[in-house]
C-alpha positions, -999 to 999 in steps of 0.1 A, spaced: 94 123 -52 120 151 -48 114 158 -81 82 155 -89 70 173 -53 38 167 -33 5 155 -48 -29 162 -44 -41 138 -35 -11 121 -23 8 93 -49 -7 57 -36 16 27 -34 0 -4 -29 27 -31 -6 20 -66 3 56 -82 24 36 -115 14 38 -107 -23 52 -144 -37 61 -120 -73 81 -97 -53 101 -124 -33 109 -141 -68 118 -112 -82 142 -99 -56 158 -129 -59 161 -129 -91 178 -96 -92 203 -104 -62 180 -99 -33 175 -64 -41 139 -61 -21 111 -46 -41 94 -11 -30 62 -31 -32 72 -55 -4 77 -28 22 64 -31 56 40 -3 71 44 -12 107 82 1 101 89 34 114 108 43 89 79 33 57 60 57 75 85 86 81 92 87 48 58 87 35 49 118 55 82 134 45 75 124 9 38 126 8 28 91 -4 1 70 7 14 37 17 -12 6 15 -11 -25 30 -34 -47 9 -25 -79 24 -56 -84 43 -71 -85 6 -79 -120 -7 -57 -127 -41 -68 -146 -68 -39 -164 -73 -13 -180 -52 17 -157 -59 -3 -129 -40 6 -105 -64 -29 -95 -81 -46 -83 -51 -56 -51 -67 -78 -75 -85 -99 -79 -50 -98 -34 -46 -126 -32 -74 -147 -37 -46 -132 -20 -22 -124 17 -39 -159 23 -48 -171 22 -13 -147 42 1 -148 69 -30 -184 71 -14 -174 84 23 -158 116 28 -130 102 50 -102 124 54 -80 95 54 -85 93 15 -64 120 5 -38 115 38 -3 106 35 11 84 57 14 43 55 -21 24 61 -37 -10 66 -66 -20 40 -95 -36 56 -111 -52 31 -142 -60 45 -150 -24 62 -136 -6 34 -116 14 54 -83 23 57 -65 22 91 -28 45 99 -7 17 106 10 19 137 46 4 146 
């Protein structure tokens, strides 16, 4: 992100700590944990998305279609276009946030 510098509107990265993919993944590389397994309640996921301008999701209050929990963004399809609709300033926010599927909404996740 250094690099690249700030974007508008900010980069997203979707995280699930449940992701099943992730877990096998890290393992598979020596435990190495996966960016996509991060935590937003941690103070430091959401220090370092302000400082760095991401947009941190938590979409693990999204149903998967499949047991590993890694296709979730699958379930957003429905999601995005709702919240594309509202001019919530939370949209184009940095910061780390909790999806709530079923409101559409997206709420700062606090530790």
């Amino acid at each position: 992100m250094e690099i690249i510098g700030p974007l508008d509107p900010p980069l997203t990265l979707l995280v699930a700590p449940d992701d099943r993919a992730l877990t096998i993944s890290a393992r598979l590389t020596g435990s190495r944990s996966r960016l996509g397994s991060r935590d937003v309640q941690d103070p430091r996921v959401q220090a370092l998305a302000k400082i760095n301008g991401i947009r941190v999701i938590d979409t693990s209050r999204v149903t998967s279609p499949d047991a590993t929990m890694h296709s979730r963004f699958v379930g957003l399809v429905t999601v995005f276009p709702r919240m594309r609709g509202e001019r919530d300033p939370v949209l184009v926010q940095a910061g780390a946030f909790v999806l709530e599927p079923l409101a559409a909404v997206l709420s700062p996740a606090h530790p």
